[in-house]
C-alpha positions in Angstrom: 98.2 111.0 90.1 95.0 111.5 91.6 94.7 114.5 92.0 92.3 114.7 95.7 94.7 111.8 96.9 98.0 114.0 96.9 99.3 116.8 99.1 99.8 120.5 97.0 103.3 119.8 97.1 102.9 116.4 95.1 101.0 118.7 92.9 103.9 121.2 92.9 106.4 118.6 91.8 104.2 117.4 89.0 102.8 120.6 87.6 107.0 121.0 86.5 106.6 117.4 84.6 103.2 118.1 83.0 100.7 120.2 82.0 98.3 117.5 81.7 95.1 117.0 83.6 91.6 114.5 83.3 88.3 116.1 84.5 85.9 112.6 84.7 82.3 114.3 84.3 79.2 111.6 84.9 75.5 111.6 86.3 73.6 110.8 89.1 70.7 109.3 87.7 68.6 106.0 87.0 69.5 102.7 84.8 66.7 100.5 85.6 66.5 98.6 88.4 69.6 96.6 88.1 72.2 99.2 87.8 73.1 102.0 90.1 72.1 105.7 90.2 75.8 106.4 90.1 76.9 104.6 86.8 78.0 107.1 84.7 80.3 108.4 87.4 81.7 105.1 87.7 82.6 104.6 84.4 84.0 107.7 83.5 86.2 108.0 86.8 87.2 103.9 85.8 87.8 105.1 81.6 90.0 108.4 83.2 92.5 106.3 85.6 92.9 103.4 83.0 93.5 106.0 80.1 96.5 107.8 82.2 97.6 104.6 83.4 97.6 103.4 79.5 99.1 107.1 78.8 103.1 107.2 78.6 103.4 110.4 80.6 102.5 112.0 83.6 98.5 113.1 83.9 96.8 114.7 86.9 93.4 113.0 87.3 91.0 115.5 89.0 88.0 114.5 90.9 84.9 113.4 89.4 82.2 115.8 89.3 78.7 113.3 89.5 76.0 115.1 88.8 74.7 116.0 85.0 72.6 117.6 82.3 70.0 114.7 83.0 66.3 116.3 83.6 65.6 113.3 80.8 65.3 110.9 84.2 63.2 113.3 86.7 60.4 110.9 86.5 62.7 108.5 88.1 63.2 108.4 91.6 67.0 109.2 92.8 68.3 111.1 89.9 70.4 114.5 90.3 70.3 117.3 87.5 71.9 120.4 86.5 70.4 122.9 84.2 72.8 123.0 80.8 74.1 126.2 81.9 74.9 125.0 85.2 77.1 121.9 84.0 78.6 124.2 81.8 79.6 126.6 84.3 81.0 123.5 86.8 83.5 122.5 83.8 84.8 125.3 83.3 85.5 126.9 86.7 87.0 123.7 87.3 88.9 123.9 84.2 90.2 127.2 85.5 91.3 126.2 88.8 93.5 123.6 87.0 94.4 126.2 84.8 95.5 128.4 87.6 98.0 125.7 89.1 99.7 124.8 85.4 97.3 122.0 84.1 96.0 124.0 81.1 95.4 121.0 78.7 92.6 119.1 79.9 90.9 116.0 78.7 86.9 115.9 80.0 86.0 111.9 80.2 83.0 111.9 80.0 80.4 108.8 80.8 77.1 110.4 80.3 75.0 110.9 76.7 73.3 113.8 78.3 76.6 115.2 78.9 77.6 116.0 75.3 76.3 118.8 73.9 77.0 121.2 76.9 80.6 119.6 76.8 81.2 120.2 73.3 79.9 123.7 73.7 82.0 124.7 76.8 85.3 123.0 75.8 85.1 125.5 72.6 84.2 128.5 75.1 86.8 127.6 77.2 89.9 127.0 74.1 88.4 130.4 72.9 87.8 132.4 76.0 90.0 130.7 78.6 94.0 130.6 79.3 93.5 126.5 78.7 93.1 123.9 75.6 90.2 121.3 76.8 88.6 118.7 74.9 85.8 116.2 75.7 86.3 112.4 75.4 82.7 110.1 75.4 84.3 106.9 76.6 81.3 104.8 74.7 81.9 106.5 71.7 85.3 105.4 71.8 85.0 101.4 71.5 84.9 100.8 68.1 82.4 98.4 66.5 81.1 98.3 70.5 79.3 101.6 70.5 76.9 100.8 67.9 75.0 98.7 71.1 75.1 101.4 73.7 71.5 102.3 74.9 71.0 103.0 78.7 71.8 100.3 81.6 72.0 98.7 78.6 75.2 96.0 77.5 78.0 98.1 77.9 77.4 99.8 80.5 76.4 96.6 82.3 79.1 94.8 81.3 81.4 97.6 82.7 80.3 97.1 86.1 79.9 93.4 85.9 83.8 93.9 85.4 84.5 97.3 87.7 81.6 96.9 90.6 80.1 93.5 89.9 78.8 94.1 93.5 76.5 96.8 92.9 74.6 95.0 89.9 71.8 93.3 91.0 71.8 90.6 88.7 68.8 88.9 90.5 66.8 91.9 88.5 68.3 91.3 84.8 65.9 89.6 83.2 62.9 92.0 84.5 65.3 94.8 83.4 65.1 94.0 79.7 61.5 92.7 79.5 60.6 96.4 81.1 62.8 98.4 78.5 62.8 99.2 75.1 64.9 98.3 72.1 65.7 101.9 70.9 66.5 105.4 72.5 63.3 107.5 71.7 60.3 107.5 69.5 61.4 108.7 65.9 59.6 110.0 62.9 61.3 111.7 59.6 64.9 111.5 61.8 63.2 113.5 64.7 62.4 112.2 68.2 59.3 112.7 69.5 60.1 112.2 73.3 62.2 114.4 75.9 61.7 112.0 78.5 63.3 108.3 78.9 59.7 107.7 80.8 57.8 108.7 77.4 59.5 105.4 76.0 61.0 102.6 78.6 58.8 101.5 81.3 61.9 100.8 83.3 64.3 103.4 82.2 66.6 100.7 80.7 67.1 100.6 76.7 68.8 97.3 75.2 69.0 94.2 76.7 71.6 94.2 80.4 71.6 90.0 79.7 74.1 90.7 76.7 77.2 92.5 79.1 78.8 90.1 80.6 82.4 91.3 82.8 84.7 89.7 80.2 83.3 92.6 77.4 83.5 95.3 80.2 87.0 94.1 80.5 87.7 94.6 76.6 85.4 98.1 76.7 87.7 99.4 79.5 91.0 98.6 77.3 89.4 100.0 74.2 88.4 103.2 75.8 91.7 103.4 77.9 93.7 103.3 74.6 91.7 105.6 72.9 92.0 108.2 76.1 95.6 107.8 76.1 96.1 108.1 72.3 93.9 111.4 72.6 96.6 112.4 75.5 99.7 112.2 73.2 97.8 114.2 70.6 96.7 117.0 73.0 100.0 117.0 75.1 101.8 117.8 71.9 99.5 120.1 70.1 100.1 123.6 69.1 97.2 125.2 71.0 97.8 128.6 70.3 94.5 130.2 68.5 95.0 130.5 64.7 95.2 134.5 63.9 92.8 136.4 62.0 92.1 135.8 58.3 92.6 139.2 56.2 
């Protein structure tokens, strides 16, 4: 059920079958000139509705929240950030207000790199701090061999909206997109890199080469990811989430 598409007492009714709910979490933010500014919200709201569809149980699917921990784009016109602390603070009220009507196990899909760190920090606040169990779930980190090409408006996430918005890429712009990007996320030296900013190393803000995503891999990333979400369902539906007690 989505969740800003049904009437509180839809909500009512399902709040007695589950306990359930997705939060999809993306950016607002540049991948090169081919892909939209809203990408990451795309595929993270897309991953979430195929993972409950895949799921065999009933899931709330709350509304996307589309802007990010993405101040790695400011150079590039159009992109939306939030300060970490901000982001975090979004989850978690949101979280809460689930929380407040029942859903108190909540999957975070996530579709943004920048994303991580703040969500794997806040989901532990709020399982520690909170009356809820939430998790995050990286839908690119959850394709299997796949994930080893993800850079930024890069193959897969091309290839996801060649298959979800094949209207919004502007293929006519491909083949300047990789000639303007770089092979690599970052500038590294002894494991560390040297550059906060995706302008410090892609003229274009794209990273990996668009050309090699066509629909028909978006089509197998979406399954892959979908499964993935919905095995991670079953496991959180069922888990004991109860706080281990206090070693003596």
């Amino acid at each position: 059920m989505r969740l800003s598409e049904a009437t509180w007492t839809d909500v009512s009714e399902l709040v007695a079958e589950t306990d359930v709910a997705l939060v999809p979490v993306g950016s607002t933010e540049q991948h090169g000139p081919h892909a939209p500014l809203g990408t990451d919200a795309f595929t993270a709201e897309a991953v979430a509705e195929a993972g409950a569809e895949a799921y065999d149980g009933d899931v709330v699917v709350a509304p996307t929240l589309p802007v990010g921990v993405a101040a790695e784009h400011r150079q590039f016109p159009g992109t939306l950030w939030f300060s970490p602390e901000t982001f975090r603070s979004c989850v978690r009220e949101t979280v809460a207000s689930l929380a407040e009507h029942g859903f108190d196990r909540v999957v975070v899909v996530n579709g943004h790199g920048g994303n991580v760190g703040a969500l794997d920090e806040v989901t532990g606040t709020i399982t520690r701090e909170d009356d809820a169990y939430a998790v995050a779930f990286t839908w690119f980190e959850a394709v299997g061999e796949h994930a080893a090409k993800m850079g930024h408006g890069g193959p897969l996430e091309t290839a996801l909206l060649r298959h979800l918005r094949p209207e919004l890429v502007r293929e006519e712009r491909i083949a300047d997109a990789a000639e303007g990007g770089s092979d690599r996320w970052g500038e590294w030296v002894s494991g560390v890199n040297l550059a906060h900013d995706s302008a410090e190393f892609t003229e274009n803000g794209v990273v990996g080469d668009p050309a090699e995503g066509d629909a028909s891999l978006g089509e197998v990333l979406l399954d892959l990811s979908a499964e993935s979400l919905a095995d991670l369902l079953s496991a959180v539906a069922e888990r004991d989430v109860d706080r281990p007690p206090r070693r003596d």
